[in-house]
N, C-alpha and C positions, 0 to 999 in steps of 0.2 A: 450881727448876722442873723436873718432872717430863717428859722428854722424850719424844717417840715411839719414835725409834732404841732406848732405852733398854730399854722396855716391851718390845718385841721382842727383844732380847737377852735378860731376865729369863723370858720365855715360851721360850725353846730351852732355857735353862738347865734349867727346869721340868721339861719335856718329855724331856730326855735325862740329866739327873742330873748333867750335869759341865761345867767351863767348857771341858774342850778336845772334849770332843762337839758340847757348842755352837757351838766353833768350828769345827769342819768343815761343821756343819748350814750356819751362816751365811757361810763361804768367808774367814772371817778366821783371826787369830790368838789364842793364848790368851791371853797380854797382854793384849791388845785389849779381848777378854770381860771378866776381868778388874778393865782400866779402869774399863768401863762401868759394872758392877754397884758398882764401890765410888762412881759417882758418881751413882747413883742410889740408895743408900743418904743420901749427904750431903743429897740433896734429898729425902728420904721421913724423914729424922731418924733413922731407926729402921734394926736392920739386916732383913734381906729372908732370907738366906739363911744354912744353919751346915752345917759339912763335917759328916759321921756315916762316918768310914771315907774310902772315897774318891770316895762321892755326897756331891751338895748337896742339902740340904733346907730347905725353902722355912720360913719363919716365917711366925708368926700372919698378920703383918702383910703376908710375901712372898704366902699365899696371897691375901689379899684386893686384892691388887694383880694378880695372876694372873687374878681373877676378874674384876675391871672391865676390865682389857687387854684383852681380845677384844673386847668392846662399842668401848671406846677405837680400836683399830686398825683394826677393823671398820667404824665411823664415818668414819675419817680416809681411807681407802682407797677408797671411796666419796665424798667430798667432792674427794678430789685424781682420781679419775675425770669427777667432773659437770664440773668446774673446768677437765679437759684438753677434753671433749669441745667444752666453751662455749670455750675459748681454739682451737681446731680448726675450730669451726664447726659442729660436728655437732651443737649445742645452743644455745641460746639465745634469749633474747624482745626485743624493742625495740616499744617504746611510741612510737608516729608520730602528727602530730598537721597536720594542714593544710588549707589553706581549699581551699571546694569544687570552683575551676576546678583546682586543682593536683590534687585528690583524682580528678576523671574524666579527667585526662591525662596528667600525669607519673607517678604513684603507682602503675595498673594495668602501664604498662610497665616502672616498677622494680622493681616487688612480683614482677612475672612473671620478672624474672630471676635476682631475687636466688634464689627458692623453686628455679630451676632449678639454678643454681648451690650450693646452699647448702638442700636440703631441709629438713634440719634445727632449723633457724631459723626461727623462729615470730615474725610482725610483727601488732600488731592497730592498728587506725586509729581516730579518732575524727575529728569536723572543727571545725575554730575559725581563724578569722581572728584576723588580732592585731590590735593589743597581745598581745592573749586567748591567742593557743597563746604564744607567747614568756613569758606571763607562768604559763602552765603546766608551761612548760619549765626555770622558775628555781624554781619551786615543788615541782616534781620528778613532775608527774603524767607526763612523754613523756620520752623521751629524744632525740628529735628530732622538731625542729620546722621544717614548708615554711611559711614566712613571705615577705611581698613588704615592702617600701617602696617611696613614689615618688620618684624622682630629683628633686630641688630642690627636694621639700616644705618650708614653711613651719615645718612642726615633725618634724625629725629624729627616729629610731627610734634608741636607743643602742644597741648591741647590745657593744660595748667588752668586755664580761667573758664571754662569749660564743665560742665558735668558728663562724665563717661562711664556709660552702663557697658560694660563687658559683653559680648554675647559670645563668639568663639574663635577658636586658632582656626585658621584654614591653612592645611598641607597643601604647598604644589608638588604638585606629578609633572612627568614627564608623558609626553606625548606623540609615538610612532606613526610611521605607516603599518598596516597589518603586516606586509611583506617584510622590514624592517631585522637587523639580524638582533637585533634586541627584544622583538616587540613578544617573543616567551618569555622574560625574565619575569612580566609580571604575577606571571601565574606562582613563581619558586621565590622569589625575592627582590634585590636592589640593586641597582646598578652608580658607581660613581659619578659626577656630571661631566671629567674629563674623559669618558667615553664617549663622549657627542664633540670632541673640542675638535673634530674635521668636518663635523655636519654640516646642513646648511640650516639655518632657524629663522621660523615664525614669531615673530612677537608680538606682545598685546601691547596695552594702554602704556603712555610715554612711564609712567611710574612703574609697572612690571620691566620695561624694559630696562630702566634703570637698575631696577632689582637684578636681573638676570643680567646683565654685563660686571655690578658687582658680583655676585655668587661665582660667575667663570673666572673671575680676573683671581678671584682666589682659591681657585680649582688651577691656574696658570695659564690661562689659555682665554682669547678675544671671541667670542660668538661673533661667526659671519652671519649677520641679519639680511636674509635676502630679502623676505616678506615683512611686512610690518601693519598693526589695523586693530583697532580699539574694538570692532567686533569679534567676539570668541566663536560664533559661531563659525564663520569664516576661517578663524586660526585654526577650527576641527576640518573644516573641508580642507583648506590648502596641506595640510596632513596625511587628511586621508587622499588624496588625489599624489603622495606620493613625494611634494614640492621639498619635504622638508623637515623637521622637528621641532618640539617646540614644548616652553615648561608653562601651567598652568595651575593657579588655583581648583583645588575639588570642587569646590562651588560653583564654578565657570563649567566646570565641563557635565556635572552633575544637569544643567539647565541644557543643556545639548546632546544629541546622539549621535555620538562619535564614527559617524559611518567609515569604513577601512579605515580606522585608527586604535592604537590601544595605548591604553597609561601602562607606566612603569613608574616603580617607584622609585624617586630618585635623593643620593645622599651626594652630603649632608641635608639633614632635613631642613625646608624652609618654611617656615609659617607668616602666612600676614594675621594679624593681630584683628578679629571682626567687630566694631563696637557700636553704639549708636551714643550720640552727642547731644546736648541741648544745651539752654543756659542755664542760671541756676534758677533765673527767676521763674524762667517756662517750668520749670521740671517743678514745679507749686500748682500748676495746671491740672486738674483733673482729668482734660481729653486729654493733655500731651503723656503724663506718669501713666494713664493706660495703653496708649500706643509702645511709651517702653516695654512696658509691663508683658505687653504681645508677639515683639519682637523679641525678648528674651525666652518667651515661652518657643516660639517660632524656632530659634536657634539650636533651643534644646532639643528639636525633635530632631533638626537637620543633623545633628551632633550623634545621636542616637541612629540614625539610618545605617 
């Protein structure tokens, strides 16, 4: 196999006619030189070079090796530059992928610091809920994925083959109209969930709603879903306009202003579980372990508000 060191050596030879000029060019010995040239003949088959006096001169075969080398080292030298800059940080892309309460709140203040810290670094976002971003993320469309599960769901999220960075619990609340004969409780306390089990309910994304017909069914009671819509914003307005009730992630509703609406806090408490995902082999990535690294920072603060 035809090495780079090698190519290099071959080209000084070229260039100065002799193996101990080449070794001064190169800061070795003549030996050395040498070496190289007789082991990059064994791996070319052919020989490369013939003494005429006391220069070397190149064969057929040495020049046409002469002639691809530059392109060759020229290639390689530039690839070990793109390769330092992305290992440095001064280059790189990572493909992000997260549903839309994380994308209006964790996402704007990781994105803003990683670009601070890390200008170089180029992140583009798409949004999907899971399964969907997780199953994009094994497929290889992102390299990381902000994904939630709910704590004690019925049916588990595997995530086992996975690297998962924890970020935080998110509480849902409950969600009135202001008029609402509930909507003081939040100011004094909690209210059970089979206080709403005559209401009419707003629900979000198909996986909340799944959550929320779990959680009633064992509270004893089926939530009549009159409303239904993967926008929270939306779930805040049909609320406030009166339509209905409806339980939400803090996070969802933290990126919204709840006009004629107000949280209560509602028991048993529910948490979705907030995390961000990668492979194991991405998370060896210096853009990708910094975008974690932002997004945990990010979490914490949200956690702290």
């Amino acid at each position: 196999m035809i090495e780079a060191r090698h190519l290099r050596v071959l080209r000084a030879v070229a260039a100065t006619g002799s193996f101990s000029a080449a070794a001064r060019e190169l800061g070795c010995t003549q030996p050395a030189v040498s070496q190289q040239m007789k082991a990059l003949e064994t791996s070319a088959g052919t020989p490369l070079l013939i003494r005429t006096g006391r220069e070397m001169r190149l064969t057929q075969a040495g020049e046409a090796l002469v002639r691809h080398a530059a392109g060759i080292l020229a290639g390689l030298t530039a690839a070990e530059e793109e390769v330092a800059a992305i290992a440095g940080l001064r280059a790189g892309r990572v493909r992000l992928v997260s549903f839309p309460s994380g994308s209006s709140t964790l996402v704007p203040t990781a994105l803003a610091a990683l670009r601070a810290e890390h200008p170089g670094t180029r992140v583009s976002l798409v949004e999907a809920e899971p399964p969907r971003s997780v199953e994009m993320l094994r497929e290889g469309d992102c390299d990381v994925a902000l994904a939630f599960r709910y704590k004690g769901a019925q049916v588990a999220e595997e995530w086992d083959d996975l690297v998962v960075r924890p970020l935080l619990a998110d509480r849902l609340v409950g969600l009135v109209p202001e008029g609402h004969r509930l909507a003081s409780v939040g100011e004094k306390g909690s209210v059970t969930i089979d206080a709403f089990a005559d209401e009419s309910w707003i629900a979000g994304c198909p996986r909340c709603r799944r959550q929320l017909v779990e959680v009633c069914r064992g509270a004893g009671f089926a939530p009549r879903i009159d409303f239904a819509t993967d926008d929270y914003p939306a779930v805040v307005g049909l609320v406030g306009a009166g339509l209905g009730v409806a339980v939400l992630p803090e996070l969802a509703i933290e990126s919204v202003r709840p006009k004629g609406a107000r949280t209560v806090t509602v028991e048993p408490a529910v948490q979705r579980e907030i995390v961000a995902l990668t492979l194991p082999d991405l998370a060896q990535v210096p853009a990708v372990a910094a975008t974690l690294d932002h997004l945990a920072r990010a979490a914490e603060k949200a956690a702290a508000r």
